[in-house]
TORLUMKE-289818 format. One record per residue (C-alpha): residue number from 1; residue in three letters; x, y, z. Coordinates in steps of 0.001 Angstrom, whole numbers, plus 524288, in hexadecimal, padded with zeros to 5 digits. Layout:
<lomi NUM; ALA; <X; Y; Z>>;
...
//
This chain:
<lomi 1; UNK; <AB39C; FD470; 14147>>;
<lomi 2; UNK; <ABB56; FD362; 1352E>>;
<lomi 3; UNK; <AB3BD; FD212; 12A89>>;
<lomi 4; UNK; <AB5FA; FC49D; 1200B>>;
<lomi 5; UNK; <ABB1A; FC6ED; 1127D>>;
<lomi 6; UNK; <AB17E; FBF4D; 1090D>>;
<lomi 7; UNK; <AB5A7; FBE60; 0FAD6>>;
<lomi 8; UNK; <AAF72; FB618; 0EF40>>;
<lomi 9; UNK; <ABB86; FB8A5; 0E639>>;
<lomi 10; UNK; <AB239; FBC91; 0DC2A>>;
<lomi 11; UNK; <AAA22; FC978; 0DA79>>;
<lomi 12; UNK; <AA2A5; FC335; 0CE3A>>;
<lomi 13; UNK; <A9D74; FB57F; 0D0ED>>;
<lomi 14; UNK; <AA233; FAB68; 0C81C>>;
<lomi 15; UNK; <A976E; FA515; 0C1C5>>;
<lomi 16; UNK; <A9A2D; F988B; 0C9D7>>;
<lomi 17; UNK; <A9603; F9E43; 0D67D>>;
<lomi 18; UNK; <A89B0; FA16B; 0D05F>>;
<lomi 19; UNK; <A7CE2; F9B6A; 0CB10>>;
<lomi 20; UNK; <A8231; F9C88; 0BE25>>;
<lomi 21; UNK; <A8BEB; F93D2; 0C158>>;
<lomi 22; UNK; <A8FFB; F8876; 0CC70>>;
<lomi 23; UNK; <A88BF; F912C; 0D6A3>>;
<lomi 24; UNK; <A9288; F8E5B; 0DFCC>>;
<lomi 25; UNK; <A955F; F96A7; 0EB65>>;
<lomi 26; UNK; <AA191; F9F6D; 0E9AF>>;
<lomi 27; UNK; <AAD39; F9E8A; 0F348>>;
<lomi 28; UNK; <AAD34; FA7B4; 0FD40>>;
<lomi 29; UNK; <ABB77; FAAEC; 102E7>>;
<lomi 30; UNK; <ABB1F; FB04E; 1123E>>;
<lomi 31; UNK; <AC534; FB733; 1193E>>;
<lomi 32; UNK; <AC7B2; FBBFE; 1261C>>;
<lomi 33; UNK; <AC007; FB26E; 12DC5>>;
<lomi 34; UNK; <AC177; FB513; 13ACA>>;
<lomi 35; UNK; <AC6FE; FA8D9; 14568>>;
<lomi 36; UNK; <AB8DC; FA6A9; 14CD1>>;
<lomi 37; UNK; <AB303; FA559; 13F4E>>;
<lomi 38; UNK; <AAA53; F96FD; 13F57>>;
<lomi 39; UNK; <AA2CB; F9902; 13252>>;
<lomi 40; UNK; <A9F6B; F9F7E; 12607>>;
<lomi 41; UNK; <A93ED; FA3AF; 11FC2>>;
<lomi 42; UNK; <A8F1E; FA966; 1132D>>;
<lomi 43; UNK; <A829C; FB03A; 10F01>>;
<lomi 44; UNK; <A836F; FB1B9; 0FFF6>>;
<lomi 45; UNK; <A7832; FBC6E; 0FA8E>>;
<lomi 46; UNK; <A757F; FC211; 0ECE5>>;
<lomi 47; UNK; <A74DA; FD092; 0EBF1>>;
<lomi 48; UNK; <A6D76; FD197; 0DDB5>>;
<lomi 49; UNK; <A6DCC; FDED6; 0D500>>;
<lomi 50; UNK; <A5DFC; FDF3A; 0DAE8>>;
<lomi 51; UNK; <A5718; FD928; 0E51F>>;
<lomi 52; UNK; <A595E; FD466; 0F275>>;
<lomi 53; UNK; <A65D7; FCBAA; 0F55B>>;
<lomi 54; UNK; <A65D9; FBC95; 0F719>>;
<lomi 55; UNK; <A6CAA; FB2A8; 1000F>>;
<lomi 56; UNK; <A7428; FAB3F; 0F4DE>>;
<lomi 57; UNK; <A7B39; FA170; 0FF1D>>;
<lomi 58; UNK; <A7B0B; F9F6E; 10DE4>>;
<lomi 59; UNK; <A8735; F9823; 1144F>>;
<lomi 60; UNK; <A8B98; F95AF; 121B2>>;
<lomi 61; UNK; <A92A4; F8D88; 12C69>>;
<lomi 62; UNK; <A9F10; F8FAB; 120CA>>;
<lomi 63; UNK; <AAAD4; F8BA5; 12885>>;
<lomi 64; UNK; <AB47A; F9896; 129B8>>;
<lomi 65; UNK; <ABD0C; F96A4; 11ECD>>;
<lomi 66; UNK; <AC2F0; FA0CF; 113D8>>;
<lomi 67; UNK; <ABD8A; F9B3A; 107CA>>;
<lomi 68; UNK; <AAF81; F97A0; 10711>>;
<lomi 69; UNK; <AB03F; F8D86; 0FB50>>;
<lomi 70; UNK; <AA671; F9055; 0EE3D>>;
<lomi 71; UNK; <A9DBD; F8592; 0EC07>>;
<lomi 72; UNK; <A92DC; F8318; 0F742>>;
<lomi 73; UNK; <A897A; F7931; 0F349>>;
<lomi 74; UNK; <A79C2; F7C03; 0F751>>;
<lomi 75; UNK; <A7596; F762E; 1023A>>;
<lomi 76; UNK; <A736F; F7A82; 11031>>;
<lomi 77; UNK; <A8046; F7225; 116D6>>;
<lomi 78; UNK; <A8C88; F7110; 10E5A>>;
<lomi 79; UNK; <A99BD; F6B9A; 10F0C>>;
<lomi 80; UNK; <AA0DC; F6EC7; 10360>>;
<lomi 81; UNK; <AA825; F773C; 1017D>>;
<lomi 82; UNK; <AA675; F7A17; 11152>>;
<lomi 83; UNK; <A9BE4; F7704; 119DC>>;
<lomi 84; UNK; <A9153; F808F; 11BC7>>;
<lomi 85; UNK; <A823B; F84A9; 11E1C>>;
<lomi 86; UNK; <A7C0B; F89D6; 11269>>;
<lomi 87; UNK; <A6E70; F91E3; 1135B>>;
<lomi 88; UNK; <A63DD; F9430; 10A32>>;
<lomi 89; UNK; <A659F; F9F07; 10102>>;
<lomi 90; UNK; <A5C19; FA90B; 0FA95>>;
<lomi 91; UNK; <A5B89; FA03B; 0EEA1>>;
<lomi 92; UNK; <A54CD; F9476; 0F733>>;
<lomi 93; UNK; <A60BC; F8B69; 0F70F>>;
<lomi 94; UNK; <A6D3E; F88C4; 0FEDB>>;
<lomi 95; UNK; <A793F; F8D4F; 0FC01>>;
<lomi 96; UNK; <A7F8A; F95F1; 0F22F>>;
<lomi 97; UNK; <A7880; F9C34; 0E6B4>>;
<lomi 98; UNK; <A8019; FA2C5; 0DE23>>;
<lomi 99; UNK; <A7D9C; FB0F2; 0D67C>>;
<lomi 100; UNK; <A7237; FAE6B; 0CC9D>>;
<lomi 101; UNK; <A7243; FBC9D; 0C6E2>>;
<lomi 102; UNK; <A686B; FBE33; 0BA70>>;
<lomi 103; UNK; <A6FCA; FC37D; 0AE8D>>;
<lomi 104; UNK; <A7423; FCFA3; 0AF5C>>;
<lomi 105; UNK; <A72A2; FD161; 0BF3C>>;
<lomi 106; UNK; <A7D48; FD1EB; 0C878>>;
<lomi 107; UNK; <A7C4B; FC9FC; 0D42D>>;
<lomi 108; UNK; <A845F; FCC45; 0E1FE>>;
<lomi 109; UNK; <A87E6; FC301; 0EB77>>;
<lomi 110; UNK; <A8C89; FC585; 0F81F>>;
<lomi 111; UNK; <A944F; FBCE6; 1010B>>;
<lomi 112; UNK; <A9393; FBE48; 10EDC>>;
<lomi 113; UNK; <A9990; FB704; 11819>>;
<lomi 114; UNK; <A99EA; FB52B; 127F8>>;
<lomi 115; UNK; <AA474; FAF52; 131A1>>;
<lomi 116; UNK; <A9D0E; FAA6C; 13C66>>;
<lomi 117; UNK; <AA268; FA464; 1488F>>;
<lomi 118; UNK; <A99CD; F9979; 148F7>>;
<lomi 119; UNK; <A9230; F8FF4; 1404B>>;
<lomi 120; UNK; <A8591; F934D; 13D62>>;
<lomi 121; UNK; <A7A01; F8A61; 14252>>;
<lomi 122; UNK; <A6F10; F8CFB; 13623>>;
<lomi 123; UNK; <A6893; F832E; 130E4>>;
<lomi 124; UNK; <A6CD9; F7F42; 12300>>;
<lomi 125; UNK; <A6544; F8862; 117FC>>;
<lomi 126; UNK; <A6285; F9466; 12225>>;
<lomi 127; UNK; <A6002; FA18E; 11C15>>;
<lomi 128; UNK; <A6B08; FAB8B; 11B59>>;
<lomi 129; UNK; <A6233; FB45A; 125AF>>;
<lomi 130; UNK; <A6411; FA7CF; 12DC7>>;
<lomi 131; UNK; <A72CE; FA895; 12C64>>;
<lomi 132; UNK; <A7335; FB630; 12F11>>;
<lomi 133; UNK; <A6CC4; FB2AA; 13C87>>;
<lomi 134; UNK; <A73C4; FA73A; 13F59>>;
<lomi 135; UNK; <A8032; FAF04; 13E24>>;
<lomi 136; UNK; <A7CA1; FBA5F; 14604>>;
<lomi 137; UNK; <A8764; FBD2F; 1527D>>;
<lomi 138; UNK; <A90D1; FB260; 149D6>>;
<lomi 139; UNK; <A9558; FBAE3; 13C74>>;
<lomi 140; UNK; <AA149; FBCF4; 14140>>;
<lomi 141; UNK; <AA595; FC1E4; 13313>>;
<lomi 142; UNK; <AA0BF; FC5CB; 12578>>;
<lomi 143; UNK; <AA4C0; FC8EC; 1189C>>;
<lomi 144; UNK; <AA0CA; FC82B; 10A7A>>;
<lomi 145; UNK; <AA248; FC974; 0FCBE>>;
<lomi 146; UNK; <A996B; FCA64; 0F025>>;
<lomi 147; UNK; <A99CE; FC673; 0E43E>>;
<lomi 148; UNK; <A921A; FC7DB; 0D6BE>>;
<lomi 149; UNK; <A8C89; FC0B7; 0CCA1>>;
<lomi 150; UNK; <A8776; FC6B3; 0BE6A>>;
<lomi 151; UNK; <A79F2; FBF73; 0B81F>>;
//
């Protein structure tokens, strides 16, 4: 299976995309999605200088399209900019959370996403370890892309 090309078209996160700023998710561009592709997803985690990573933002039942737009609201169901599921992230809330690195610290985040040929049937808020499941025999394709953020 060919892998997807994931780009952020950013390797430093502008200050909008992170709790600094708006806090608004970034856009995600996807290419090479396959025909039988139904859906999207995207599982968003920190990778800090120290300590374990974090689920930053949980996203699924995307339709299949190129660009994933910046700017999810919170909340479990959205419709704007696309319709999707949104899960509960490490930080207790739903939806994107930006980079929050203290000053001086580096923060990572990496951007997977999954091509799935079906919709996925969680219930709105699940865990990531939930999606994981859900999508198990589905993923179809992956690919991702990281970005980082200076405190």
């Amino acid at each position: 299976m060919p892998n997807l090309i994931v780009k952020l078209g950013f390797e430093e996160f502008p200050v909008a995309y992170t709790c600094k700023g708006a806090n608004r998710s970034p856009p995600i561009r996807v290419e090479g999605i396959l025909p039988n592709i139904k859906s999207l997803a995207v599982l968003a985690t920190t990778s800090p200088e120290e300590g374990p990573s974090q689920v930053a933002w949980i996203l699924w039942n995307l339709p299949a399209v190129p660009l994933i737009p910046e700017g999810f609201p919170a909340g479990e169901v959205v419709e704007s900019p696309l319709h999707a599921v949104q899960g509960t992230n490490d930080f207790g809330s739903t939806g994107y959370r930006g980079p929050c690195p203290e000053a001086g610290k580096t923060e990572a985040y990496l951007f997977r996403v999954y091509a799935l040929d079906l919709d996925l049937g969680l219930a709105p808020g699940a865990t990531w370890e939930e999606m994981i499941r859900g999508m198990e025999g589905s993923m179809n394709q992956t690919g991702e892309a990281i970005a980082f953020a200076t405190g």
